[in-house]
Backbone as a ProteinNet text record, in pm:
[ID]
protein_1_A
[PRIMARY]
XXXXXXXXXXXXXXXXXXXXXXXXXXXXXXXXXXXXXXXXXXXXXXXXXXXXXXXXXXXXXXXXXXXXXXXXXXXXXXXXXXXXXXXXXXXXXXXXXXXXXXXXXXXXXXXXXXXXXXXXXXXXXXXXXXXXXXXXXXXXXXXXXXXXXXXXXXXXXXXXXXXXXXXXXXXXXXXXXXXXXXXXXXXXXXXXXXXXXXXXXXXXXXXXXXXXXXXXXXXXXXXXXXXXXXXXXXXXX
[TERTIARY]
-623.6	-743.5	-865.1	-984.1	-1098.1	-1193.9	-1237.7	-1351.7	-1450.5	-1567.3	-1648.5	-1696.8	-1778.3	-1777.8	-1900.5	-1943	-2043.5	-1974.4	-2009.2	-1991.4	-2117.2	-2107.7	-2226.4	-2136.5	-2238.8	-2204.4	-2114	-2020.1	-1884.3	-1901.4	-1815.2	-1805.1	-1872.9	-1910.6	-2033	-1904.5	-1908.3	-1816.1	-1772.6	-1852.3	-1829.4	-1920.2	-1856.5	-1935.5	-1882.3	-1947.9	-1908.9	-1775.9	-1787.6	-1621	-1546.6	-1473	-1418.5	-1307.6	-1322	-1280.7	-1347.2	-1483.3	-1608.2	-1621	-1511.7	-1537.1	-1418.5	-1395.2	-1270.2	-1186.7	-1078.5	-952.7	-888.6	-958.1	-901.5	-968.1	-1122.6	-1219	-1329.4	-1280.1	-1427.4	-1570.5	-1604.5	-1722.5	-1716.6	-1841.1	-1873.7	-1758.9	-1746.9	-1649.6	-1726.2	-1756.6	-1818	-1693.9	-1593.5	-1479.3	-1364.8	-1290.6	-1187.1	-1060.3	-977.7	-842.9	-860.3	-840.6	-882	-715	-612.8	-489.9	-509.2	-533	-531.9	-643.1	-769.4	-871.7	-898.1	-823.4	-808.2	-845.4	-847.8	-855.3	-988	-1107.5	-1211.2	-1170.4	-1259.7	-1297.2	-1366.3	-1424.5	-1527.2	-1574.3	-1439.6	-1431.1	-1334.3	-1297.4	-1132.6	-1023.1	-1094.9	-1031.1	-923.8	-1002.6	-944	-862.4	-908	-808	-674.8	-675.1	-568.5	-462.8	-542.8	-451.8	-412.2	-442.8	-354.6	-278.2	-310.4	-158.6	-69.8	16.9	147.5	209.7	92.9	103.7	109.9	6.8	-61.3	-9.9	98.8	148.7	222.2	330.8	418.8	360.8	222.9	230.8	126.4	52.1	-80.3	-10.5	100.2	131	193.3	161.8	275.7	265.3	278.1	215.3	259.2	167.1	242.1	344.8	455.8	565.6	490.1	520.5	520.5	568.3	480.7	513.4	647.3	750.1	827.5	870.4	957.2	1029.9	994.2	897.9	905.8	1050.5	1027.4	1194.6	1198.4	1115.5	1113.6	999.7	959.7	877.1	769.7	616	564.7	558.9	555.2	556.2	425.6	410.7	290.5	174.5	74.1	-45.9	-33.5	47.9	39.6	23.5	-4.4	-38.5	37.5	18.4	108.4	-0.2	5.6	-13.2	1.4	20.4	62.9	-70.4	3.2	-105.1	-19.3	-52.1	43.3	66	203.4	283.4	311.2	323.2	397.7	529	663	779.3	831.6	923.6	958.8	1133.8	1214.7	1346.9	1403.1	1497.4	1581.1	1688.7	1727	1832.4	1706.2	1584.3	1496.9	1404.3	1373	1228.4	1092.9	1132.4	991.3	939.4	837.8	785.8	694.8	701.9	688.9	601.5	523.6	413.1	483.5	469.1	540.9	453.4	464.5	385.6	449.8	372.2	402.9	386.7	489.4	426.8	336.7	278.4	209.3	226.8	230.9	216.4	166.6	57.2	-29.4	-52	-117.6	-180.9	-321	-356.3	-487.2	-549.7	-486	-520.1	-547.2	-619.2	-641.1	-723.9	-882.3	-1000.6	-976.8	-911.4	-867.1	-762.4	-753.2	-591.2	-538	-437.3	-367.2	-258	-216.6	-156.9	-7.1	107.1	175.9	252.9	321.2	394.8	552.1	625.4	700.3	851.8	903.1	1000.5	1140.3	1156	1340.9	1433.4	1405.6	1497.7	1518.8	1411.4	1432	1457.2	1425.6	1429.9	1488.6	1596.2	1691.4	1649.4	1612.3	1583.8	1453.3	1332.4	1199.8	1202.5	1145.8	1137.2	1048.3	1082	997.4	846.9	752.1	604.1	586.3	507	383.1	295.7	169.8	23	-76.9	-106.6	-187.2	-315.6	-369.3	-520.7	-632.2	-530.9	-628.2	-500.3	-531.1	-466	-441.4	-317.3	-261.8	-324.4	-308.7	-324.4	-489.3	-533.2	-695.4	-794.1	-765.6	-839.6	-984.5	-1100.1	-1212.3	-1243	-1082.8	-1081.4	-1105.1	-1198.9	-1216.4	-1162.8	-1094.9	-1009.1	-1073.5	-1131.4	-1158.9	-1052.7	-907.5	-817.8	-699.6	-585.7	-495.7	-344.2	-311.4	-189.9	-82.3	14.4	121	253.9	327.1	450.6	578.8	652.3	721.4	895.3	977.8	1096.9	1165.9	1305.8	1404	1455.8	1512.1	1544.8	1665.7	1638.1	1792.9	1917.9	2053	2175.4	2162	2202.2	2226.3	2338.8	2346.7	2422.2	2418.5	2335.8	2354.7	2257.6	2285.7	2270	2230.8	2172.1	2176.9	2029.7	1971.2	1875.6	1818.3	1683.6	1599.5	1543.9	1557.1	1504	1325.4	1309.9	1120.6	1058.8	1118.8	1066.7	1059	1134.8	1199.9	1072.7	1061.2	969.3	820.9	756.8	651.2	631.2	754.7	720.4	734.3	802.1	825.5	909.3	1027.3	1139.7	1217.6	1323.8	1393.9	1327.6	1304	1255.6	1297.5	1196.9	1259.7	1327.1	1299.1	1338.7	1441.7	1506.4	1612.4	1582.8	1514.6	1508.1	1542.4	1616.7	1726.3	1687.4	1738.8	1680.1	1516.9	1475.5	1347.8	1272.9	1130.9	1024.7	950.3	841.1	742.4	583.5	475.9	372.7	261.6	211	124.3	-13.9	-171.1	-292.6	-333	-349.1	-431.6	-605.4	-673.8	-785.9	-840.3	-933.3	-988.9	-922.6	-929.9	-856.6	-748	-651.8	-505.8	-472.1	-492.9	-435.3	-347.1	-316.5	-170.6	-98.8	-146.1	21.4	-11.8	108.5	68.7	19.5	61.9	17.5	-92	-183.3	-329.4	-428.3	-348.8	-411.5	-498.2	-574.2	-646.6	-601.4	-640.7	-599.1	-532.7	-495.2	-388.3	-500.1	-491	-524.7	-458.1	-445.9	-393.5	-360.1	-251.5	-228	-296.2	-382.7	-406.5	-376.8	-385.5	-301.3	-354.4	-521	-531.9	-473.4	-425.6	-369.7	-221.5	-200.1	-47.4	-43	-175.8	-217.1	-175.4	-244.4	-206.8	-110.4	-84.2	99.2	157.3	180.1	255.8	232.1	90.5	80.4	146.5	87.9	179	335.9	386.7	530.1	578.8	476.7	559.1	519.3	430.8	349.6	481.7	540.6	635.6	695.7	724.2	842.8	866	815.4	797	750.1	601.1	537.8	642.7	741.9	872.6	912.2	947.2	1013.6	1022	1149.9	1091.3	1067.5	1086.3	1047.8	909.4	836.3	685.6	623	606.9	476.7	569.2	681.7	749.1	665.1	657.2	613.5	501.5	459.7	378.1	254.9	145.1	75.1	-6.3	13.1	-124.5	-136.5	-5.4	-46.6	-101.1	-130	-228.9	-354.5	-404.5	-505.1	-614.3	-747.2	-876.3	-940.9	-973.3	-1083.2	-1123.9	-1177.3	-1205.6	-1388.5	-1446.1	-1561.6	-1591.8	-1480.9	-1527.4	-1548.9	-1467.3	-1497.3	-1635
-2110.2	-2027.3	-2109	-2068.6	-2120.9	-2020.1	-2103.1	-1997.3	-2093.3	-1996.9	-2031.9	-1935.8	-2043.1	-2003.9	-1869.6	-1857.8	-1718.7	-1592.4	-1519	-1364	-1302.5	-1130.6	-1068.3	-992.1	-910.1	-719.9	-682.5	-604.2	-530.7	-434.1	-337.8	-266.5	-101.1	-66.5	61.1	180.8	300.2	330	434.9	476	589.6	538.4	616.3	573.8	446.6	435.5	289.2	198.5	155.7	68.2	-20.3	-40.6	-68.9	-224.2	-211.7	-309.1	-434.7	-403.8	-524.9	-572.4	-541.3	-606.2	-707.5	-795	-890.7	-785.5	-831.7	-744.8	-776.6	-881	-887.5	-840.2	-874.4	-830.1	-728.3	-712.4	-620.7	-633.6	-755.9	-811.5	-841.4	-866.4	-880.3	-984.1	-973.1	-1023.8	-1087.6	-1179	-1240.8	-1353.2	-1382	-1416.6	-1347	-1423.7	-1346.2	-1427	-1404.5	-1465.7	-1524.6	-1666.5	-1756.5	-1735.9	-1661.2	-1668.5	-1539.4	-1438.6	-1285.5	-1220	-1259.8	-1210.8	-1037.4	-987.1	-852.5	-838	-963.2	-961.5	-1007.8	-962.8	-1051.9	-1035.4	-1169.2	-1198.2	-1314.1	-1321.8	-1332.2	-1539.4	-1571.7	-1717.3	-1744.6	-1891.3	-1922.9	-1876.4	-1897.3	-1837.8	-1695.8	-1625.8	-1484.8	-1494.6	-1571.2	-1567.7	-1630.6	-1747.2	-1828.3	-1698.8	-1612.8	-1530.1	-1393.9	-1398.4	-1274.5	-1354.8	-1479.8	-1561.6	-1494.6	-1511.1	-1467.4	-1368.1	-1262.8	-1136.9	-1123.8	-1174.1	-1187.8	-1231.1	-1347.2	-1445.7	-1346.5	-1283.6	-1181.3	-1082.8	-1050.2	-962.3	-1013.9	-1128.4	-1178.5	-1209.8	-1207.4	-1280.4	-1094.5	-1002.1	-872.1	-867.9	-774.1	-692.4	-551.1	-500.1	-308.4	-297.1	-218.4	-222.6	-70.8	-94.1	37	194.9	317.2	451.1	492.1	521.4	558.5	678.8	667.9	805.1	949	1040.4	1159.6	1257.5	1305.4	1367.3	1511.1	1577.7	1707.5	1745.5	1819.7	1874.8	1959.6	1960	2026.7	2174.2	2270.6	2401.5	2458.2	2565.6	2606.8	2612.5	2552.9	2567	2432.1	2314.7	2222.9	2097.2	1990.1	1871	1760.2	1641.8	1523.9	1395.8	1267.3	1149	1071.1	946.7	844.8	748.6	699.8	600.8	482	356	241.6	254.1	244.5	242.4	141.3	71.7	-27.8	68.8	-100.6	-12.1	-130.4	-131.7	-225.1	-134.6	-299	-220.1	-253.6	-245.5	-256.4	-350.2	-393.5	-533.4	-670.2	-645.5	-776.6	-794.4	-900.2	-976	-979.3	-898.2	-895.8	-803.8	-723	-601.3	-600.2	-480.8	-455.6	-385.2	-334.1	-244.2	-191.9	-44.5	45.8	139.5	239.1	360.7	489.7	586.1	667.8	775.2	913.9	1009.2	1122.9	1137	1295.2	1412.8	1497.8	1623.7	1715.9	1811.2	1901.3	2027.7	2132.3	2226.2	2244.1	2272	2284.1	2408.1	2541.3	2675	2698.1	2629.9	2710.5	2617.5	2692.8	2608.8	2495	2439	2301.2	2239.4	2217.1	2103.8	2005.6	2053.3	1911.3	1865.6	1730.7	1630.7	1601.8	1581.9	1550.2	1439.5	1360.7	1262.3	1274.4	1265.1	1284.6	1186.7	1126.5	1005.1	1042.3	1155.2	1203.3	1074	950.2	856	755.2	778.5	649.5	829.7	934.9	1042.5	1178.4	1136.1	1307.4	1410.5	1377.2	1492.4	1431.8	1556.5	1507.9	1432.7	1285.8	1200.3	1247.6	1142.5	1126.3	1138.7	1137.8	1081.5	1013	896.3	872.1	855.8	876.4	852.1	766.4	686	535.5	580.1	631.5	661.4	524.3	462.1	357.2	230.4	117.3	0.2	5.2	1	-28.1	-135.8	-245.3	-372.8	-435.4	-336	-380.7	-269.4	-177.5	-70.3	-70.4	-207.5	-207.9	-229.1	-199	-241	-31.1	-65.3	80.8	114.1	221.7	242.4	384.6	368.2	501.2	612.1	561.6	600.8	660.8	715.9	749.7	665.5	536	518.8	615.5	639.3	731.6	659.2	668.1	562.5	671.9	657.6	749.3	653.3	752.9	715.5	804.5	744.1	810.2	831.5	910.3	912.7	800.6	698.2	656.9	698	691.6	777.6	687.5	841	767.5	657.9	561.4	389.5	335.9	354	237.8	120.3	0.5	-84.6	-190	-177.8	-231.3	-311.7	-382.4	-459.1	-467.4	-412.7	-356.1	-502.5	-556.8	-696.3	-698.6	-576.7	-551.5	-509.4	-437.4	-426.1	-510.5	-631	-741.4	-856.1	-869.4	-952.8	-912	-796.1	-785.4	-780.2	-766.8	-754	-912.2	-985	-1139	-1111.8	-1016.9	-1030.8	-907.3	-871.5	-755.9	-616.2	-512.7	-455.7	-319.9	-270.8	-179.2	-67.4	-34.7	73	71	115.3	141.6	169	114.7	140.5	160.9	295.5	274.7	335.8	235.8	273.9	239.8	278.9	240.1	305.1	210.9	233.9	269.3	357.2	370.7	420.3	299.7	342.8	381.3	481.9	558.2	553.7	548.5	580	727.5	805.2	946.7	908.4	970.5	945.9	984.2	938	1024.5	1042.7	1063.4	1068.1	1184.2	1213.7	1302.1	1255.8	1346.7	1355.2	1424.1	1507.7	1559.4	1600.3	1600.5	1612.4	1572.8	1529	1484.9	1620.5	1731.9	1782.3	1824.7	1801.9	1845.9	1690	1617.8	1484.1	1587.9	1572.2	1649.5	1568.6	1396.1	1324.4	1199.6	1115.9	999.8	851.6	758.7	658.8	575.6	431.9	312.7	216.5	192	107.1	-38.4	-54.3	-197	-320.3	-476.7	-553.3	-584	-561.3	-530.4	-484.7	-365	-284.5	-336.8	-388.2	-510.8	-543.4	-597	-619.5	-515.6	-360.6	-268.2	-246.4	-223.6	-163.5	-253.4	-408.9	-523.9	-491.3	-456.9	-419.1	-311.9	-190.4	-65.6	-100.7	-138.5	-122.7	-250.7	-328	-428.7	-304.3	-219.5	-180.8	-27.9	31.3	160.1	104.3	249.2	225.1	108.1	28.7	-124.6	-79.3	-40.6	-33.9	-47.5	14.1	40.3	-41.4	-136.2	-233	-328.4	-383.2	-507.9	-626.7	-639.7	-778.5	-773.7	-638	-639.6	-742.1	-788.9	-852.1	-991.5	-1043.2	-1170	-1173.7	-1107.5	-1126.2	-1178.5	-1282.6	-1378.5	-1315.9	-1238.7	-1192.9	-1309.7	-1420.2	-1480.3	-1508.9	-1493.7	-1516.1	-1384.2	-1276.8	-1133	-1167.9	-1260.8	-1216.3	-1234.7	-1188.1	-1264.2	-1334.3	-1471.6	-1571	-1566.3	-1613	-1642.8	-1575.1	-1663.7	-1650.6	-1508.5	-1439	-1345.4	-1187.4	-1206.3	-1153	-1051.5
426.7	426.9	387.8	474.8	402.6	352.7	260.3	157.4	94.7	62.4	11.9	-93.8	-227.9	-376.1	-362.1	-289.9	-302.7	-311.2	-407.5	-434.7	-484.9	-494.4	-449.6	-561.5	-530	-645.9	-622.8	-689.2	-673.6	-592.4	-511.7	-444	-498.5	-420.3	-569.6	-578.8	-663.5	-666.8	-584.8	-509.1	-428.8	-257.7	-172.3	-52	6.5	131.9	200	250.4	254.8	332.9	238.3	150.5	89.6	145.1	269.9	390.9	388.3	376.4	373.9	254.9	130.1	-7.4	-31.6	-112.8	-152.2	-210.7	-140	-160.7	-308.4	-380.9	-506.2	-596.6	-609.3	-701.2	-649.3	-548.8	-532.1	-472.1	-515.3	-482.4	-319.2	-284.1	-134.7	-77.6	45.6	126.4	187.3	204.8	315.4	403.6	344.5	402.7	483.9	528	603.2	588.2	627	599.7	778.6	772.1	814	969.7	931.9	1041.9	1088	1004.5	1076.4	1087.9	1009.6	1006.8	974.3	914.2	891	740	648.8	470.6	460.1	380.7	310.1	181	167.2	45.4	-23.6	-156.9	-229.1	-136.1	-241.2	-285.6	-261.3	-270.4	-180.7	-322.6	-423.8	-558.4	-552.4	-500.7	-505.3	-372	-264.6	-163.9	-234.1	-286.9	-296.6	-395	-488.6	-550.2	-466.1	-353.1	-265.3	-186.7	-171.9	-48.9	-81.7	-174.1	-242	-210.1	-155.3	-84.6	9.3	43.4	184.8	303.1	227.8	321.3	417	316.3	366.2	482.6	516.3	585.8	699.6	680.5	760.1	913.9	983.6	1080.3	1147.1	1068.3	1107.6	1213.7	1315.2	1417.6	1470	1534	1524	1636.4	1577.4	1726.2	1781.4	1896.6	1988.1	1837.7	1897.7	1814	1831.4	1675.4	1711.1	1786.3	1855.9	1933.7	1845	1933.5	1860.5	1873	1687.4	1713.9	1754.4	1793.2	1871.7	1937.9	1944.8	2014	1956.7	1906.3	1807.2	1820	1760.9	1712.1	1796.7	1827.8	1880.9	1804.4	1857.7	1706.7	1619.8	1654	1588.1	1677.9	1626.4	1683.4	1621.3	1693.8	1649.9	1660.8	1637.8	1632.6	1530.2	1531.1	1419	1345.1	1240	1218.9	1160.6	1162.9	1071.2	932.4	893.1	801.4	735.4	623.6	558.1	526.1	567.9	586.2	451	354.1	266.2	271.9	377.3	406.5	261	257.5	110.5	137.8	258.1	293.2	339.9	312.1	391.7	315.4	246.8	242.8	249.5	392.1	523.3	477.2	443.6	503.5	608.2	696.4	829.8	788.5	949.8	953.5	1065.3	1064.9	1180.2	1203.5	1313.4	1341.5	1266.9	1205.5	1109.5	1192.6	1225.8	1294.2	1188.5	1225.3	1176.5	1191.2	1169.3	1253.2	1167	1231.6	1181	1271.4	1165.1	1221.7	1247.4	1368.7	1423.3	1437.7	1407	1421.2	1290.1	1207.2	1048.1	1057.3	954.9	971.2	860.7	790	770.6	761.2	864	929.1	796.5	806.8	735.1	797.3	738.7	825.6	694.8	797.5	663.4	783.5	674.2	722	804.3	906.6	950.3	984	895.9	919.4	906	1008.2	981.8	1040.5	1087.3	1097.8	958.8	890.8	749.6	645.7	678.2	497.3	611.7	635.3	633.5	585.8	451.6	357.1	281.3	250.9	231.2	141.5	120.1	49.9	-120.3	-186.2	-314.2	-340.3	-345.4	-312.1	-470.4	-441.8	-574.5	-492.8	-543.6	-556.8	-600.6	-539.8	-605.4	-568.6	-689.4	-675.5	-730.5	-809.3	-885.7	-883.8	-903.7	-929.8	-1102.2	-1104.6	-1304.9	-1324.7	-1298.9	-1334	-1320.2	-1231.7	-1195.1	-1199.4	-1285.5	-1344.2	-1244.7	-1293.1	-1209.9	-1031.3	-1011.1	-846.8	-801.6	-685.1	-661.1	-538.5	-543.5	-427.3	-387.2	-251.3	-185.1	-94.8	-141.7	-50.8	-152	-105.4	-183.6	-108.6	-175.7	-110.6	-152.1	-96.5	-85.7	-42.7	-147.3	-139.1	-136.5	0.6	15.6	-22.9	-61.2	-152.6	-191.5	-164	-235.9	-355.7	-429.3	-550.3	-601.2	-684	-679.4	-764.9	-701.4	-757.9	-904.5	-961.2	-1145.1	-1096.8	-1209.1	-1190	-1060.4	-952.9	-858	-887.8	-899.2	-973.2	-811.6	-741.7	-617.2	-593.8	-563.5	-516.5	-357.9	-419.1	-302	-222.4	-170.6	-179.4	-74.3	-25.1	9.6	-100.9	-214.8	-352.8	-434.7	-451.8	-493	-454.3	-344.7	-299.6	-272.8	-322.2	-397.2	-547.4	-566	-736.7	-809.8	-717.4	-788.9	-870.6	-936.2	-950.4	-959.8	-1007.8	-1031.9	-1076.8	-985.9	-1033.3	-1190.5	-1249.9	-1389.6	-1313.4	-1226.8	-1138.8	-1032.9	-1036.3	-917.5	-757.6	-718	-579.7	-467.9	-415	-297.8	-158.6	-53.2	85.2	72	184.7	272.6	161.5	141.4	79.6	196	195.2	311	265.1	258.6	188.3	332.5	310.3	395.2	311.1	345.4	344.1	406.1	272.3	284.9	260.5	329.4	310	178.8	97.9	-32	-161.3	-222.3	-359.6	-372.2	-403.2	-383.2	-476.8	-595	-742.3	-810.8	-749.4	-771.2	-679.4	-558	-438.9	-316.1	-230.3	-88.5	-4	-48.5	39.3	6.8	-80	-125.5	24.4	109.5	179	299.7	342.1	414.2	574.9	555.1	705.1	651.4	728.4	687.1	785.3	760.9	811.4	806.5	869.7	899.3	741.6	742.2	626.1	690.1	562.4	592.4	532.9	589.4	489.9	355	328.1	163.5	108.2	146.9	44.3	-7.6	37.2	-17.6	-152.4	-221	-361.5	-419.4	-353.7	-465.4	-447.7	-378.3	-389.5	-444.8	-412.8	-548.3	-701.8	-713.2	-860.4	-925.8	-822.7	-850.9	-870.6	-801.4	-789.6	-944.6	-943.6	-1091.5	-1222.9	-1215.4	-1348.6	-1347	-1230.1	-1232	-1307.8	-1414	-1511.9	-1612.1	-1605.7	-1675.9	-1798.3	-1817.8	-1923.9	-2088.7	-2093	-2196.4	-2162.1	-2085.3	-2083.6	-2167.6	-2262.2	-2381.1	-2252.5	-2189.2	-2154.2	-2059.7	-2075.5	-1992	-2034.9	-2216.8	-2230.3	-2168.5	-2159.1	-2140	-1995.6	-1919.9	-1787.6	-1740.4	-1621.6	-1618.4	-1516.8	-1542.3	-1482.3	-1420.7	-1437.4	-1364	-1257.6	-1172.6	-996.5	-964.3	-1073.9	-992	-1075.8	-1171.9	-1234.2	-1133.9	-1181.8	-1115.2	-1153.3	-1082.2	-1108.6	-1198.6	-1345.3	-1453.6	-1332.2	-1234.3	-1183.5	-1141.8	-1116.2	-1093.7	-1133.1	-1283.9	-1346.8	-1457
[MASK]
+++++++++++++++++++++++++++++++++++++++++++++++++++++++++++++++++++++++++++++++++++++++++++++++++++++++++++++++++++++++++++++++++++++++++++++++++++++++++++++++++++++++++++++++++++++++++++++++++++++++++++++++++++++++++++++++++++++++++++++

């Protein structure tokens, strides 16, 4: 990646594109990630501290929408948007097409998520309204991390959870992780999301953070743990 040492004002806290700011600190983007061009940011500083992340997903690309599994209801509608998929036998995480499906006959539509090939039965939700680890990072979106519950004692290793968190995670993680973008802030339930948008590869940071900071906090060995491949730039602070 190339970068350069200029940064600007942090991202304001409400309003505007959140896209056009450094995906680590906030501040103006005037960079881009130099292979995919989809990431800004500040200084090569803050780039060099999302590689780690980044690497994993900068080369992705979207497969074709998956197969719809029926046919919508009268009065309802369908379309997808991209998904981050984190399998639980791979490394990789993927970006896939997410179906939707909503109602259009009530004067405000909502959209809910639809994945009966990865969740048989309706999945888990959390809610990433804010970053744990980066409190001053402002997020105009609600990620939505869809999941299964895991069976009391399975003791098994998620290895797409595994390889954002940089090691074992406190949590049990079983089967397909699937993080979705609701538009706007969604503070206590998915189905309070009004529309859904495109996961993008910024958002990789938060979700790595999120997923090391779940359940950890009690952990005796949290403070043992080496935060500095997430910190930010001493500069840009």
């Amino acid at each position: 990646m190339s970068a350069s040492s200029e940064s600007g004002p942090r991202a304001p806290d409400g309003g505007g594109d959140d896209a056009l700011f450094c995906a680590v600190c906030s501040r103006e983007g005037g960079l881009r990630c130099t292979e995919c061009k989809d990431v800004r940011y500040c200084c090569r500083a803050c780039a060099k501290v999302d590689w780690k992340l980044h690497k994993l997903l900068c080369s992705a690309t979207i497969p074709p929408a998956l197969q719809d599994s029926g046919s919508p209801a009268a009065g309802s509608s369908t379309r997808s948007v991209i998904g981050l998929l984190l399998p639980a036998d791979s490394s990789t995480p993927v970006l896939l097409q997410v179906p939707l499906r909503g109602r259009t006959d009530c004067s405000s539509p909502r959209w809910s998520v639809d994945l009966p090939e990865l969740f048989p039965e309706p999945p888990s939700t959390l809610l990433v309204c804010t970053n744990p680890l980066r409190l001053y990072q402002k997020l105009r979106s609600t990620l939505v991390i869809h999941y299964r519950e895991s069976p009391a004692g399975d003791a098994s290793t998620h290895k797409g959870v595994e390889a954002l968190v940089g090691y074992p995670p406190d949590y049990q993680w079983t089967g397909p992780v699937v993080v979705t973008r609701a538009l706007g802030v969604v503070p206590e339930s998915v189905e309070e999301a009004q529309d859904f948008a495109d996961f993008r590869k910024r958002d990789l940071l938060v979700v790595g953070d999120y997923l090391r900071w779940y359940r950890a906090e009690g952990a005796e060995h949290w403070g043992d743990r080496n935060l500095e491949p997430w910190k930010v730039p001493e500069e840009c602070l």
